[in-house]
N, C-alpha and C positions, 0 to 999 in steps of 0.2 A: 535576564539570565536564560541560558537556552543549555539544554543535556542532550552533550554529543553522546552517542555508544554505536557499536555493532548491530547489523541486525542479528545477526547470534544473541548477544544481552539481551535486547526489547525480548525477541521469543523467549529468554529463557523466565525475564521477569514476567512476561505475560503467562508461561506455563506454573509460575509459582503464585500466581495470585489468583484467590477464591473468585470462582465464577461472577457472583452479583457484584463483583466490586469490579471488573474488567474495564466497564465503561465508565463508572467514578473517577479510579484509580490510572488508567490510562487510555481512557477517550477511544475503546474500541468501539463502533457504532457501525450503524449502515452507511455506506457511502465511503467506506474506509480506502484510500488512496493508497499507491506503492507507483513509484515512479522507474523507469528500466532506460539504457542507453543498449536499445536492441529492438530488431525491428519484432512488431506485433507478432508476424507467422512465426517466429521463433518461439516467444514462448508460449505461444497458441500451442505450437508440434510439441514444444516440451510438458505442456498440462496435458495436453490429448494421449502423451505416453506414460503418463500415471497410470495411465486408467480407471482418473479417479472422476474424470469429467467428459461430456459430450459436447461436443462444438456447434455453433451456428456461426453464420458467416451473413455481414451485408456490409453494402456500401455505405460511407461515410457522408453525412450532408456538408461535410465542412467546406466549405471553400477550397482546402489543401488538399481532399479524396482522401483516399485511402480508405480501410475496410476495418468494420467494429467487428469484431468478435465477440460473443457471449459466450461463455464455457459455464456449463450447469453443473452442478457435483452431483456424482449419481448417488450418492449417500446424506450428506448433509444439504441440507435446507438453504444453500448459498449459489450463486452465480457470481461471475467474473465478467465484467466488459473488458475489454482489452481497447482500449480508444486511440488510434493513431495518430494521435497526437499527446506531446507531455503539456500538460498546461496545471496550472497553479489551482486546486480547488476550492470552493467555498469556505472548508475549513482551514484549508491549509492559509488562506490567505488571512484568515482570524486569527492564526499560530502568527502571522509573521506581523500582525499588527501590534501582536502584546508583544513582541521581540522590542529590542532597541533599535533604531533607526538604520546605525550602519553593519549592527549582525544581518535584520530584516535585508537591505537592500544586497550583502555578498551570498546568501543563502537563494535569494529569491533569482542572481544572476548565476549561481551555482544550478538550481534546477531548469533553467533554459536550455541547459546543454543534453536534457534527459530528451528519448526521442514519443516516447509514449507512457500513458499512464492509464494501469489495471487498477480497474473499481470493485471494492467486494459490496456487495448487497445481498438481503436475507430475497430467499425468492418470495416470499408473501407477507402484509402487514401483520398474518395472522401469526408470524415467527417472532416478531419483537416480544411478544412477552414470555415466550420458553423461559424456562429458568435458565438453559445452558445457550438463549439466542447470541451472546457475545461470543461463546467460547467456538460457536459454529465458524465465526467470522477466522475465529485466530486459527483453526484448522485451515482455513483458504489462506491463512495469511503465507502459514508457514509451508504452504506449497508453493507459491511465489518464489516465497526468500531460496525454496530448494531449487525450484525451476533456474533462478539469477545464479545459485554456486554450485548450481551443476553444469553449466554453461560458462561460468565465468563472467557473467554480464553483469556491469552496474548498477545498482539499487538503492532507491530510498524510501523512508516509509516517515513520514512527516505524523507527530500525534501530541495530546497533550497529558502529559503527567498529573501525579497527585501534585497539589497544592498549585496548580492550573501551570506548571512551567512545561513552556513547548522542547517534547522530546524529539531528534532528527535523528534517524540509523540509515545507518550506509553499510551495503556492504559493496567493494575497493569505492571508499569516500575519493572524491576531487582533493585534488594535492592540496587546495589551501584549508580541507576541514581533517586529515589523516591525521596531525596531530592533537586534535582535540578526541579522537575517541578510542 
């Protein structure tokens, strides 16, 4: 079983649920994935116009090029990569193993179509045990999710729920998952 919703819903259940339970309740952690069908300098220019983060810029080792971005928050304890490329991460690929076969394999060819994927990470090991270290991430998150509808770009945030079922938010989902959220 897999729980479609909006990324409006995820944010709004992550804003209603008590800090220590963030990462139990819905798998927010370091490493936290969001995937965009847009290219990276965009929503690089779109964070850099918050002004709520400072940019660094290098080239990509990948084989494809292109250029990582790191966006630090000048207030919370969080950075952003911006990876030029969208690829399926470690957790996200653990989410699509507990899936059922054929959700797994139309999800996992639904996210090929994304062009790149922003990584939240705490800036230091010494952040994981804040009391509020998840709630720091869902602050980064939900400047993402703003950066994607303030721009209109497509978005996903792949995570897992309480009672381990894998949560997917879209915001404008691919035609084949629009009616599930």
């Amino acid at each position: 079983m897999v729980q479609y919703m909006t990324i409006d819903r995820l944010l709004a259940e992550l804003e209603a649920c008590p800090d220590e339970r963030l990462t139990a309740d819905w798998g927010v952690y370091d490493n936290c994935p969001m995937t965009f069908k847009a290219l990276v300098e965009t929503i690089a220019s779109l964070l850099y116009g918050t002004g709520k983060y400072d940019l660094s810029v290098r080239p990509s080792a990948n084989e494809g090029g292109g250029t990582i971005v790191t966006a630090t928050h000048l207030e919370l304890p969080v950075r952003l990569q911006l990876l030029p490329h969208a690829k399926i991460s470690l957790p996200e690929r653990a989410m699509l193993e507990m899936m059922p076969r054929a959700e797994a394999r139309r999800l996992e060819e639904a996210m090929r179509r994304y062009d790149f994927t922003a990584v939240i990470h705490w800036n230091s090991v010494a952040e994981y045990d804040a009391p509020a270290a998840a709630r720091y991430l869902v602050g980064a998150l939900k400047d993402l999710a703003g950066c994607a509808k303030s721009a209109d770009i497509p978005a996903c945030v792949m995570t897992v729920g309480s009672s381990r079922v894998p949560v997917v938010a879209f915001y404008q989902p691919p035609k084949e998952f629009a009616s599930l959220i």
